[in-house]
N, C-alpha and C positions, 0 to 999 in steps of 0.2 A: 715596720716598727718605727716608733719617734725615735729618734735622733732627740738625745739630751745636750744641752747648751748650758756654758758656764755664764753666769751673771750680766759679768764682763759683755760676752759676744750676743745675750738674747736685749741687754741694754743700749746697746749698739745697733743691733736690729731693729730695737721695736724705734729707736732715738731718743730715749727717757736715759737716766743716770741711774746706776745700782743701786742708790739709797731708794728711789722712786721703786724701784722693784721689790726690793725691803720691804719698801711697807705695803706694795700691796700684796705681799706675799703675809703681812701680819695680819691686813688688814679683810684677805680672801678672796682677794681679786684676782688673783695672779695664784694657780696651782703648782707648786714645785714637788722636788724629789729629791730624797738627798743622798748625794752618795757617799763612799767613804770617808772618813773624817767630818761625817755631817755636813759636806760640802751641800750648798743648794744648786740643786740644776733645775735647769726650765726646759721643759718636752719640748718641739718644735712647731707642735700643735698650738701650744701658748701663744708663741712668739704670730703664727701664722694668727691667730684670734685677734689678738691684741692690733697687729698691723694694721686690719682691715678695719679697726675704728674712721672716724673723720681725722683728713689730714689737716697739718695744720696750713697757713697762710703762706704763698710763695710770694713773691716780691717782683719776680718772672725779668730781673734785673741786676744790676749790681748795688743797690740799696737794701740794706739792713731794716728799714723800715717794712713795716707788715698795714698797717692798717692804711691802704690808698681808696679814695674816694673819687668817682667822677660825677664832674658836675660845670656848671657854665656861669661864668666871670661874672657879678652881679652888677659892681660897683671896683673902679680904682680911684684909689686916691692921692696922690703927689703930692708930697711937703719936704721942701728941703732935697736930703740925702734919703727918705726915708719914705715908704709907701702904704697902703693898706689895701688888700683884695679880701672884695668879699665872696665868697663862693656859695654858691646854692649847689649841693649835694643829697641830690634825693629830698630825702624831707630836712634833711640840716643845712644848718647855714654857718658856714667857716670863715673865719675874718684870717689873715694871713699878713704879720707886717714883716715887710720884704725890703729891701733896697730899692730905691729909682733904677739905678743898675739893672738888677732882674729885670723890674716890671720893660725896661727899655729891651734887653736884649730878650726878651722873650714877645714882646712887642704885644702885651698883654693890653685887650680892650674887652669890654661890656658886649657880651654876647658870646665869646670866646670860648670853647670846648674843653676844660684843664681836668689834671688828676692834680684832686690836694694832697701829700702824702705828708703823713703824720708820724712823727717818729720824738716821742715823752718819754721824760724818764718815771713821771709818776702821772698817774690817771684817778679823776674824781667822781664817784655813782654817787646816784643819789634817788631815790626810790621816786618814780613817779606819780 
C-alpha cells in the first residue's frame, strides 16, 4: 500500500516548497488525499513520479552558480587594473571583465581550455 506523506516531507522530497505543491495540487498535477481535518497528504507514488522528472543543474562544486559553460580563450585584453576575456563557448561568445590579477594568476592566454561560469541576478530573452 502507499505510504501517505505530509506536505512538509513530500516538498522536501521532491525539493519544491509547499506553496509549489499547493498549487499543483490546485492546478492537477500533483494527486493528494486528505485526511482528518482536510489535512493534504501526498501518496508516495506522487513523490516517486514527481522525482523522476529532469534534475536540476549541479554545480559539481562549492559554487552557487549553475549555468557553467566550456569553451577556449579567444581574446585577452590588459588595461591598467583591469582585463577583458573573451570566450567562445560552443556557439556563444562571452566577454568576461576580470582583474589583471585573475587574468595573471590563472595565467590565462588565447587558446586556453576555461569554464565561464555565470552566476546573475537577473537574465534577459529575447525571441529569436
Amino acid at each position: 500500500m502507499d505510504e501517505d506523506l505530509t506536505l512538509g516531507e513530500a516538498a522536501r522530497a521532491i525539493g519544491v516548497s509547499v506553496d509549489t505543491l499547493r498549487r499543483w495540487d490546485r492546478a492537477g498535477k500533483l494527486q493528494t488525499r486528505r485526511a482528518s481535518g482536510n489535512r493534504r497528504m501526498v501518496p508516495s507514488s506522487e513523490v516517486r513520479r514527481l522525482k523522476a522528472g529532469p534534475q536540476r543543474h549541479r554545480t559539481e562544486g562549492r559554487l552557487s552558480a549553475r549555468n557553467r559553460m566550456a569553451g577556449r580563450v579567444l581574446s585577452v585584453e590588459v588595461a591598467g587594473v583591469m582585463a577583458l576575456v573573451e570566450v567562445e563557448a560552443g556557439p556563444f561568445l562571452l566577454t568576461a571583465a576580470v582583474t589583471r590579477d585573475a587574468v595573471e594568476d590563472l595565467d590565462l592566454r588565447v587558446g586556453d581550455e576555461v569554464v565561464a561560469t555565470v552566476k546573475a541576478t537577473s537574465m534577459m530573452i529575447e525571441r529569436a
